[in-house]
Each structure stands twice: as C-alpha cells, then as structure tokens.
C-alpha positions as CSV (number, residue, x, y, z in Angstrom):
1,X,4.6,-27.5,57.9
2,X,6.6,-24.5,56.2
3,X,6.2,-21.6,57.6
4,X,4.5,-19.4,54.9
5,X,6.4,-16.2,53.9
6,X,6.0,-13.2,55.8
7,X,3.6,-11.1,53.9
8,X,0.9,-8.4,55.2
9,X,-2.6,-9.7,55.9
10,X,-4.4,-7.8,53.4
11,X,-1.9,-8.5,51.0
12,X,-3.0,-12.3,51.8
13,X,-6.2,-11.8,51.7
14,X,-6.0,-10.1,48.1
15,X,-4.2,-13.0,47.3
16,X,-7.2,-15.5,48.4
17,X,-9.4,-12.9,46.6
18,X,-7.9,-13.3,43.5
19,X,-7.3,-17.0,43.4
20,X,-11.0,-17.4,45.0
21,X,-12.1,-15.1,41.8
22,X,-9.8,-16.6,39.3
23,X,-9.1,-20.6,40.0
24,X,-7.1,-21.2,37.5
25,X,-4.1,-18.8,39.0
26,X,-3.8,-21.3,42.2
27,X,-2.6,-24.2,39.9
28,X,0.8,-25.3,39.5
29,X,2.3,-23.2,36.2
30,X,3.0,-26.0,33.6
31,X,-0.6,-27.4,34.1
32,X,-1.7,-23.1,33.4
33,X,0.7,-23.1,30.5
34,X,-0.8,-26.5,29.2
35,X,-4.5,-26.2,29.6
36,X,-4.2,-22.6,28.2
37,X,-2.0,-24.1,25.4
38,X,-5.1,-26.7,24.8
39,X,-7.8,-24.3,24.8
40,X,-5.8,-22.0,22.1
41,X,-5.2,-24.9,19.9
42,X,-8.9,-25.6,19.8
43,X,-9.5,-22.0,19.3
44,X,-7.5,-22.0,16.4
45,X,-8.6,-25.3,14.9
46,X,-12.4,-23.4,15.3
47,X,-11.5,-20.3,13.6
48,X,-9.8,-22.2,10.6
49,X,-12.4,-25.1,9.9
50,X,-15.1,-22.3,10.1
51,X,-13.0,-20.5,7.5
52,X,-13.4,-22.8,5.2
53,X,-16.3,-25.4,6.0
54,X,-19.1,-24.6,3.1
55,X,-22.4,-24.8,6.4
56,X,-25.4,-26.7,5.0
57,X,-28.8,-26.4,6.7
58,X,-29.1,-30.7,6.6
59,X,-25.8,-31.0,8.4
60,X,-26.9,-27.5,10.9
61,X,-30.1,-29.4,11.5
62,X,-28.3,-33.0,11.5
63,X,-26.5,-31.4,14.5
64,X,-28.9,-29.7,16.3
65,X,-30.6,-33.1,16.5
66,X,-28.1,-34.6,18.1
67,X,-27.4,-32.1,20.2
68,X,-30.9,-31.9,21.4
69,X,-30.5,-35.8,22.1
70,X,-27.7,-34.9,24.6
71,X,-29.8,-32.3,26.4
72,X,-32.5,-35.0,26.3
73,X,-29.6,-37.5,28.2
74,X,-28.7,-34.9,30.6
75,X,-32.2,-33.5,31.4
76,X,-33.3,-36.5,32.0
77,X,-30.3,-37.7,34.8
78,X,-30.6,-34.2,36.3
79,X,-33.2,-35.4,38.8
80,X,-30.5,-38.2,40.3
81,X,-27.5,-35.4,40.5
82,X,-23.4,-35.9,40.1
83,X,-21.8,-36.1,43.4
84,X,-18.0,-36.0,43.9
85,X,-16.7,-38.8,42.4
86,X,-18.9,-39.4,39.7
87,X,-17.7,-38.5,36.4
88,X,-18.5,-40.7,33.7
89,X,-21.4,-40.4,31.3
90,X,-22.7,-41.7,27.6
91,X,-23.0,-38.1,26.2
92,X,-20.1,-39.4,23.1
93,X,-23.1,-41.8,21.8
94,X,-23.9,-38.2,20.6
95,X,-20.6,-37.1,19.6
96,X,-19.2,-39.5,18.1
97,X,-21.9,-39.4,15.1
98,X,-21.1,-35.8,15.0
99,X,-17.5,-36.6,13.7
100,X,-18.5,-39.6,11.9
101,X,-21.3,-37.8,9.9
102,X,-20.7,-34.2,9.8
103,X,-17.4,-31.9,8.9
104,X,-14.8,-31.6,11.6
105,X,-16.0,-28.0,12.9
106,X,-18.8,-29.9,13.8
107,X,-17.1,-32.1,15.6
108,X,-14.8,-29.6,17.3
109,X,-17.8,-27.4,18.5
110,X,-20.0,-30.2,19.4
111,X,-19.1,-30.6,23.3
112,X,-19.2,-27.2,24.0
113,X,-23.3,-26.9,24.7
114,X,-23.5,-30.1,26.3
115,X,-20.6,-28.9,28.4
116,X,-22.5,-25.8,29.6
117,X,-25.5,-27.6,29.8
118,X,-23.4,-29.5,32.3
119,X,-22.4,-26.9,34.3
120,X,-25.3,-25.3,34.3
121,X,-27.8,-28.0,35.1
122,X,-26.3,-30.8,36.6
123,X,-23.0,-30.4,38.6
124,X,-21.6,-26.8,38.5
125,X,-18.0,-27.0,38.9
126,X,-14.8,-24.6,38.3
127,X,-15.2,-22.6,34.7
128,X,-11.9,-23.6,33.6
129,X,-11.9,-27.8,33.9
130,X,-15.6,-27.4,31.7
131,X,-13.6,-25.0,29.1
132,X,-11.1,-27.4,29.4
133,X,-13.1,-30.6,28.9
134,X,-15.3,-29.5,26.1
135,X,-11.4,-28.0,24.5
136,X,-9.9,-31.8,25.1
137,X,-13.0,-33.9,23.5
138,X,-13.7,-31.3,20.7
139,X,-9.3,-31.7,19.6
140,X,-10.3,-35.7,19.7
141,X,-13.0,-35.6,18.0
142,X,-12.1,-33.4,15.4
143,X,-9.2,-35.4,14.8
144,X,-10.9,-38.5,14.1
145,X,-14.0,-37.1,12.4
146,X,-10.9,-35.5,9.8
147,X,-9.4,-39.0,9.8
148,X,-12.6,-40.7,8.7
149,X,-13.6,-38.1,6.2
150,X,-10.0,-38.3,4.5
151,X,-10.0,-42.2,4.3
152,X,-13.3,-43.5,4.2
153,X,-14.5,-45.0,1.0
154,X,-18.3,-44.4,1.5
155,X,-21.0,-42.7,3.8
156,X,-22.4,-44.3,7.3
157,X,-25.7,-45.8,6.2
158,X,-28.2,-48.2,4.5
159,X,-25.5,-49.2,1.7
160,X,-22.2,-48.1,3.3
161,X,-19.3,-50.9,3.0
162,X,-17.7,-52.7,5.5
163,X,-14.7,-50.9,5.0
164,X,-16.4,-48.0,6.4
165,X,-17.6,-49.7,9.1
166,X,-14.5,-50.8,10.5
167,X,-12.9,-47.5,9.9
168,X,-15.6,-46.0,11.9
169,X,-14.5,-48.1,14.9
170,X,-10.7,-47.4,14.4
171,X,-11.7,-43.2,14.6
172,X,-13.9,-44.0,17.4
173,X,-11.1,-45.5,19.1
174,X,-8.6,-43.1,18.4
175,X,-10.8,-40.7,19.8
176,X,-11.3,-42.3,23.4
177,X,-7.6,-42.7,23.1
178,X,-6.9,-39.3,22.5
179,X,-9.3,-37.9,24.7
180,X,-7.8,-39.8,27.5
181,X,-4.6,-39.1,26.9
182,X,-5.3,-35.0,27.3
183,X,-7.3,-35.7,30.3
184,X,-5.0,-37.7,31.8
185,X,-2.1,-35.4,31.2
186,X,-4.0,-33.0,32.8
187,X,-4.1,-35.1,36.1
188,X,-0.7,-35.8,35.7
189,X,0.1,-32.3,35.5
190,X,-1.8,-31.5,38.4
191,X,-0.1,-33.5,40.8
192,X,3.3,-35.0,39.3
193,X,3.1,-37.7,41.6
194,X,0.3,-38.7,40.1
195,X,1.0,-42.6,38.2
196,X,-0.3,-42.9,35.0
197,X,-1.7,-45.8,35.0
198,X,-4.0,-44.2,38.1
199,X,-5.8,-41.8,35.4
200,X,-5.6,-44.1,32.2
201,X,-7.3,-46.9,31.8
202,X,-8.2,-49.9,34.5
203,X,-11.2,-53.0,34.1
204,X,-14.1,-50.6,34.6
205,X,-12.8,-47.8,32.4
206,X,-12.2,-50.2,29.3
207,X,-15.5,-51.7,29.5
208,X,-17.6,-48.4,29.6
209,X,-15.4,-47.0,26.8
210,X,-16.3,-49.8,24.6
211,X,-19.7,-49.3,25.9
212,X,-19.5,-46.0,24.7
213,X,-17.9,-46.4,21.4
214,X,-20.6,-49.2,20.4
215,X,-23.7,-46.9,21.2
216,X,-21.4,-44.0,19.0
217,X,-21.1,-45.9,16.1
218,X,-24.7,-47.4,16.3
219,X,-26.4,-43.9,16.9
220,X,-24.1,-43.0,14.0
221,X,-25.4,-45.9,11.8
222,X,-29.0,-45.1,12.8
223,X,-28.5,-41.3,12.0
224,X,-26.4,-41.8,8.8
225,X,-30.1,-43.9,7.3
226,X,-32.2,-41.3,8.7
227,X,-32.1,-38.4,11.3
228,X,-35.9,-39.5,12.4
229,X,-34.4,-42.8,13.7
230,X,-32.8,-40.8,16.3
231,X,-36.1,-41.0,18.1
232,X,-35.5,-44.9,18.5
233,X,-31.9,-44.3,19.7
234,X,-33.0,-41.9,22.5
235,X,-34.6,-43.9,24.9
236,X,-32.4,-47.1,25.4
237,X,-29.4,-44.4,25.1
238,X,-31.0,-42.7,28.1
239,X,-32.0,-45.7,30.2
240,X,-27.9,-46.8,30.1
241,X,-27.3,-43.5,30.9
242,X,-29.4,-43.8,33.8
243,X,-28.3,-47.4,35.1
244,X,-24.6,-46.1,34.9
245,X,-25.6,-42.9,36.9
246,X,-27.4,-45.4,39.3
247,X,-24.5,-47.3,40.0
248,X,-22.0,-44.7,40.2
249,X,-24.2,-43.2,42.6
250,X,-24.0,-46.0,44.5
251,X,-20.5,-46.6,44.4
252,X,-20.2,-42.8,45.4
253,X,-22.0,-43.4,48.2
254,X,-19.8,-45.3,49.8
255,X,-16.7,-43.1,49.5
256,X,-15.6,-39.6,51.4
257,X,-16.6,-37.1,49.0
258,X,-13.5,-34.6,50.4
259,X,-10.5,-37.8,49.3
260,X,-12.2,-40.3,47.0
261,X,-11.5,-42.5,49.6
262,X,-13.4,-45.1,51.3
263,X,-15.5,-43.3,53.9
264,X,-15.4,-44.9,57.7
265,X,-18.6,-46.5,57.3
266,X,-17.8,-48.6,53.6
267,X,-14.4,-49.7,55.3
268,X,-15.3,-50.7,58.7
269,X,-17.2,-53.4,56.6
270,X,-14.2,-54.5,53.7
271,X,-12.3,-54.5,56.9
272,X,-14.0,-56.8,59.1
273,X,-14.1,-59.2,55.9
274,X,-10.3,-59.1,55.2
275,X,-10.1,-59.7,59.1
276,X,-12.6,-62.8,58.9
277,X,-10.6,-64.0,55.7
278,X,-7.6,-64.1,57.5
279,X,-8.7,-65.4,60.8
280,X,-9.5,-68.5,58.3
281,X,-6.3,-68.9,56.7
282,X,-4.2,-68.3,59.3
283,X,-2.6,-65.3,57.1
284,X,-1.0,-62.0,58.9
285,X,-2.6,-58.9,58.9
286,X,-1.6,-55.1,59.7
287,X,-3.5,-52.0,60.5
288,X,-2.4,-48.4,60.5
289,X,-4.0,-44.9,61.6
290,X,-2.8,-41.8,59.7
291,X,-3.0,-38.9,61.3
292,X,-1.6,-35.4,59.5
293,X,0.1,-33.4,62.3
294,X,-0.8,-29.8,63.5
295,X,-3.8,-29.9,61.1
296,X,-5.6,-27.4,62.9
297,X,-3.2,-25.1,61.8
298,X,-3.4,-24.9,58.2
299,X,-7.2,-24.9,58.7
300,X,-6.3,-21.6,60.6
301,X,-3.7,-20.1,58.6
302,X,-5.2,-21.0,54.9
303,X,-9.0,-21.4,55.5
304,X,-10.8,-25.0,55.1
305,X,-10.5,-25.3,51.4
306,X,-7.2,-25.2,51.8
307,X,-7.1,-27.5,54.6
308,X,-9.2,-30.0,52.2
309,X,-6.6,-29.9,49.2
310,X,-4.2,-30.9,51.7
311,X,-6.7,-33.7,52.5
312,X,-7.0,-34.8,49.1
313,X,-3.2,-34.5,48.4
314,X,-2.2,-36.6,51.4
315,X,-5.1,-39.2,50.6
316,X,-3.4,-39.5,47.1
317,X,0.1,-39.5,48.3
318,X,-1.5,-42.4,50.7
319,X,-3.2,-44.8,48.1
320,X,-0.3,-43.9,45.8
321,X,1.8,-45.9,47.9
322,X,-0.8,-48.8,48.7
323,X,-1.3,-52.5,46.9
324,X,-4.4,-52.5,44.7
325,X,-5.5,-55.1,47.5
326,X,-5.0,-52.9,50.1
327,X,-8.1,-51.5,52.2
328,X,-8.2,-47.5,52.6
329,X,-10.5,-45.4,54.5
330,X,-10.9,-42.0,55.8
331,X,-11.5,-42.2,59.3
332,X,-12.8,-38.6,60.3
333,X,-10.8,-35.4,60.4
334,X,-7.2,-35.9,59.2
335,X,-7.3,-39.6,60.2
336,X,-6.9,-42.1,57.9
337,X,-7.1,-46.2,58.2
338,X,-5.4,-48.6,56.2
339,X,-5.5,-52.5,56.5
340,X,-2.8,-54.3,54.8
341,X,-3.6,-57.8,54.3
342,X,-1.0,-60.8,54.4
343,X,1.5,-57.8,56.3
344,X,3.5,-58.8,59.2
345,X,5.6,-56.5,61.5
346,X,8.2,-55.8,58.8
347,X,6.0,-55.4,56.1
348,X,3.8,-52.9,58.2
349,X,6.5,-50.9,59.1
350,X,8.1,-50.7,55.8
351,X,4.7,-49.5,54.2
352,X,4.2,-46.8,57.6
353,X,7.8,-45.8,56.5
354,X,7.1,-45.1,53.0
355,X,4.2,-43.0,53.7
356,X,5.9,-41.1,56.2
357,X,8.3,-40.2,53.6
358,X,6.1,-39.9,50.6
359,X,3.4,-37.5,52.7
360,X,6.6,-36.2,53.8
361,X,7.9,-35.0,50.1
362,X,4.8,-33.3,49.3
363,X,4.1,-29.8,48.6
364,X,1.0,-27.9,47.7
365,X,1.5,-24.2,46.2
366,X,-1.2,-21.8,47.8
367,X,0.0,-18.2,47.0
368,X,3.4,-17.5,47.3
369,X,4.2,-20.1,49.5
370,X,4.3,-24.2,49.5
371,X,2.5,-26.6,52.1
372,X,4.3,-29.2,53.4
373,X,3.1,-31.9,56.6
374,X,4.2,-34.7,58.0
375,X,2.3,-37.5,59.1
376,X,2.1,-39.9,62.4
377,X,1.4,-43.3,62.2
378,X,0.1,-45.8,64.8
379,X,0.6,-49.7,63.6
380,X,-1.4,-53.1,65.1
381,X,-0.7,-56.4,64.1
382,X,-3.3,-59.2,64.4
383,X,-2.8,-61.6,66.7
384,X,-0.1,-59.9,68.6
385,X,-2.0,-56.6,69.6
386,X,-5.7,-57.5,69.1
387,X,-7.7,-60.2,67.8
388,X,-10.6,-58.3,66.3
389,X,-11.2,-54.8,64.4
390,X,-11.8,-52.8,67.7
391,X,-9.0,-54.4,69.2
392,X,-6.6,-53.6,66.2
393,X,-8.0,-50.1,66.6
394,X,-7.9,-49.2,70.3
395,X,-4.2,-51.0,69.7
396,X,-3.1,-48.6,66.4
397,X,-5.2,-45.6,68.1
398,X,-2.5,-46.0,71.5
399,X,0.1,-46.3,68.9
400,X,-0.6,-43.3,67.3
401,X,-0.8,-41.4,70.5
402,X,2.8,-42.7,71.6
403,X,4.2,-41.4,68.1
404,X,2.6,-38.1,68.6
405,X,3.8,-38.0,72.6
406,X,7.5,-38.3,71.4
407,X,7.7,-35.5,68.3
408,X,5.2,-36.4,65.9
409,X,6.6,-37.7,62.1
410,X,7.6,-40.5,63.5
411,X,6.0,-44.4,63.7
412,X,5.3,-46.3,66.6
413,X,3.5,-49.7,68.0
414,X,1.7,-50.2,70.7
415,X,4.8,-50.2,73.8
416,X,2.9,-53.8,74.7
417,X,0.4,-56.4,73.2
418,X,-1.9,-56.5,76.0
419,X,-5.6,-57.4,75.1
420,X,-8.6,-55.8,77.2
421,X,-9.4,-59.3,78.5
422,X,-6.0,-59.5,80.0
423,X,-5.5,-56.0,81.2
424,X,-9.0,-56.3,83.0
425,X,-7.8,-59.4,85.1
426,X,-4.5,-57.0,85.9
427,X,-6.8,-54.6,87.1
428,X,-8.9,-56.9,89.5
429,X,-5.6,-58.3,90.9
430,X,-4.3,-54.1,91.2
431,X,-2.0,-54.6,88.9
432,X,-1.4,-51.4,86.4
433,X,-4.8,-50.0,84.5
C-alpha cells in the first residue's frame, strides 16, 4: 500500500467530511465531468422542449396515468425490498408509452418521479447515481419518442398501421440501446478496467430487455385505444414485476452483498460440484485463496467504507481476470476463493500470477492520495495436494501462510503434498507432525 500524503489530521478529516457530505467529489474526475455533462444536457433538452411543447390537459392526464401505474409497480414490490445486487425492474413498460404516445418533454421528464419514488421508498442510495439515472433514461427516451413522432405515419391504436407498429419497436430498441450505452459508460468510467462487455449486454440481460420492450409497446398499444385499459395492464405488469423481484432476490441471496461475489456459503456448494465433476472425468482442477495484505491497515487509516471499495475493487480486478466458467467466492474478510476447473499446475500459477499483477496495478483515489495493495495467494491442485474440498483448502490455506511467511505479494504451494491420512500415520510412527 502507498503511503498516503502527509497531511494534518483535521485536514483529513475535513476531507472525509466533505466527500461523506458530497459523494460525488470522491469519484474519479472524467466520470464527475461526464455524469455532470449528462445531467446538463438533460437539463437543457428540458428547458427547450418545455419552451416550445403547446401542454394539453389529455396528454397531462395521459401521463399522470401512467405515472401513477409506476407508483402502483413500485408500491406494490416495496414490501420484498432491493438488496445489493438487485437492479433490474419493468418500470419502462411505463415509459416507453410515454415516448411513444406523448411529446418528448414527456418523455424526458417521465423517470424523474419514479426515480425519487425509488429513492425514497424502496432502496435509498447515493443522490447523484438516481439524478443520474433518471438524466440517462429521460436523454433515451426522449430521443426515440422524437424519432417516432418525426417518422411515424399514424398514431398507436385501434386503426394504427403496421408501419407504425414496427417503428414502435425499432424506437423502443434504440432506446434500451441508448440507455445502456450511458449506463455502461458510466461503469466504465468508474473503473477503467472495467470490460465492456461486463456492463453491456449478456443471456439474462437480452432476455429481460425484450421482456421489457414487449410489455412497453403493448402498454403503449393498450393506452394509445384508451387510457382506462390501463387498468387491465396494471396487474399482470405488476405480477412480472414481482416474479423478477422474486428471483433476483433469490439470486442475491446467494452472493456477498459488499463484492457481488459468490458468498462462502453459495460456493462451498458450485465448488464441491465442479470437484465431483472432475473426480468423474478424470479432469485437473486448481484452487486458490486470495488474501489482500496488511488489510487491517487501510481499515485503520481510511475507515471501513474505504476498506470495502477496496474490497469491491480487488473482487473486480479478480473476476476480471477469471473464465466465465470459473468459480469465485468471498471467503470472509479479505479472503477470496477461486476454483479453476480443468487447471493444472501451470495453468494455476499462471492465473495466481496474473492476479497478482492485475490487483497489483490498481489504484483507488480517496482524497488526495491513491490506494494501492498487493495480494498473496495460496494454490492446491487436486490429486496432488488433497483429494477433497477441505483437503484442497487446509492445502491452499498452508500455501497462503508460506507466501505471507516469506514477504507477502508473492505465490506459493504447499512446500509438500502430504494428505492428513498420511501425515497421521507419520505421527503414530514419530515422524514430523
């Protein structure tokens, strides 16, 4: 770890007052510079369409009805909460008919309550990412509700044409698209180390953005014939809203809220499969514990919230560096576990190396001064050091405590493969414990 530059301590600590008070100042400054930038822009875009948008009371009340829909949605989640981890909802099922049916300012404006209501009811979070999120989908929606209204050839409705139809699609696929393209730059941003690919789209993602985009333009449809019908929409809107919670809920539940990573519990089990699987196939396997060095003192120089960004950096920095295959767990504290499948002695060390080097190359700005640690790493092979999960670990965990008895940032294996079966007939014979 750098040493942090010599400063007073209440000169720190009015630097940890002010961040604490103002999040936004402990980010890195191009991500400042662009989620300010974004915000503007949809400040601007606001003050111009509300220039000169004529307001009607049917297209006020249009949108207050689908707005109240949303609060509906998220009033009626509230109850089942948003832990870390979950992020993904149906609330554009009510935005996208907002830019489909109604004037772009509409559109622009239309995230911004359900936002809040967000904030407010459900998950409270930092200020800025909610200004931030409602700034990003308002700029994607506007967009495609200003594409739509400038090429469609007839209204959403009882008698609209298919051309219409199909152009409602394309804008509500340009707006996912750009939507997720602000986000993820954002991420990106964030942590330049970041891959794209990580924040953009994978399986999962694709499927509950079509999901999405088909309840949009159906809600839009149903609207477009008649606001009342909006009270048919509601409640199958709101029980997939409510089965998606469930299962991110679920899936949440078996991660460590602190890294997004799988929690000890979750990957004692995918590991004992992968061992199981390769017992059967005869295949090679690898294990490695990941332990941050001198943890303890960040904790006591920065405080524990800065102790767990450098968690969740050096978690990312970890899985960055991992197959997709690969099985990754927090362990406790600053330990981490990963079991590389099909690895043998070369392969595990290569991979230890490269997250040596990676975790190694990090840096995470806290006042005026960077963070950097380095990692040890204790590596078991299967078959060689242990047979079974608690065997790989007692192997990795001795491992580890070699690497950190000559230096730390450094790799080691076990100095010999001696199973406990074997070391406890040395004993009886007084050979060495």
């Amino acid at each position: 770890m750098t040493a942090p530059r010599e400063t007073s301590i209440d000169a720190r600590r009015g630097g940890v007052a002010l961040a604490d008070r103002w999040p936004l100042l402990g980010q890195p400054g191009t991500l400042v510079l662009y989620l300010c930038g974004t915000v503007g822009l949809a400040v601007a875009a606001g003050v111009h369409l509300a220039r000169t948008t004529e307001f009607r009371w049917p297209e006020v009340l249009t949108f207050l009805a689908l707005m109240g829909c949303g609060a509906v949605c998220i009033e009626a989640t509230r109850r089942l909460g948003m832990p870390a981890g979950v992020s993904r909802d149906l609330l554009s099922a009510w935005w996208l008919p907002v830019a489909l049916l109604l004037p772009p300012v509409y559109a622009l404006l239309a995230p911004l309550p359900l936002q809040f209501l967000l904030q407010a009811r459900v998950k409270p979070t930092v200020l800025y990412r909610r200004v931030f999120s409602a700034a990003a989908i308002g700029l994607a929606a506007m967009v495609a509700s200003l594409c739509f209204h400038g090429m469609a050839p007839g209204p959403l409705g009882g008698h609209m044409e298919a051309e219409a139809l199909g152009l409602a699609v394309a804008c509500a696929v340009l707006f996912t698209v750009l939507n997720t393209a602000l986000i993820a730059a954002a991420a990106v941003m964030a942590d330049p180390d970041t891959r794209w690919r990580d924040v953009l789209w994978d399986r999962e993602r694709v499927l509950l953005d079509v999901v999405e985009l088909c309840l949009g333009v159906l809600v839009a449809i149903a609207c477009g014939i008649s606001p009342l019908l909006l009270v048919l929409t509601l409640p199958p809107v709101v029980l997939l809203q409510r089965s998606l919670l469930h299962a991110q809920l679920q899936a949440a539940a078996r991660t460590d809220p602190k890294t997004g990573l799988l929690n000890a519990t979750a990957w004692q089990r995918e590991a004992d499969t992968e061992i199981v699987r390769a017992r059967r196939t005869g295949e090679t396997l690898a294990l490695l514990i990941v332990d941050i060095d001198h943890f303890k003192r960040v904790n006591d120089t920065y405080g524990h919230l800065i102790g767990d960004q450098v968690l969740a950096g050096v978690a990312t920095a970890v899985r960055s560096q991992l197959r997709d295959y690969d099985v990754v767990g927090r362990f406790g504290g600053e330990e981490f576990v990963v079991l590389l499948p099909r690895a043998d002695v070369a392969e595990a060390r290569r991979v230890a190396e490269r997250l040596r080097s990676r975790v190694g190359r990090m840096a995470i700005p806290v006042e005026e001064a960077l963070i950097t640690v380095t990692i040890s790493v204790g590596v078991a092979i299967m078959s060689v050091h242990g047979d079974d999960l608690i065997e790989l670990l007692a192997a990795a965990d001795l491992a580890l405590y070699r690497a950190k008895e000559l230096g730390r940032d450094r790799i080691c294996l076990p100095v010999a493969p001696v199973s406990p079966q074997r070391a406890q007939e040395d004993n009886s014979q007084g050979g060495i414990p």
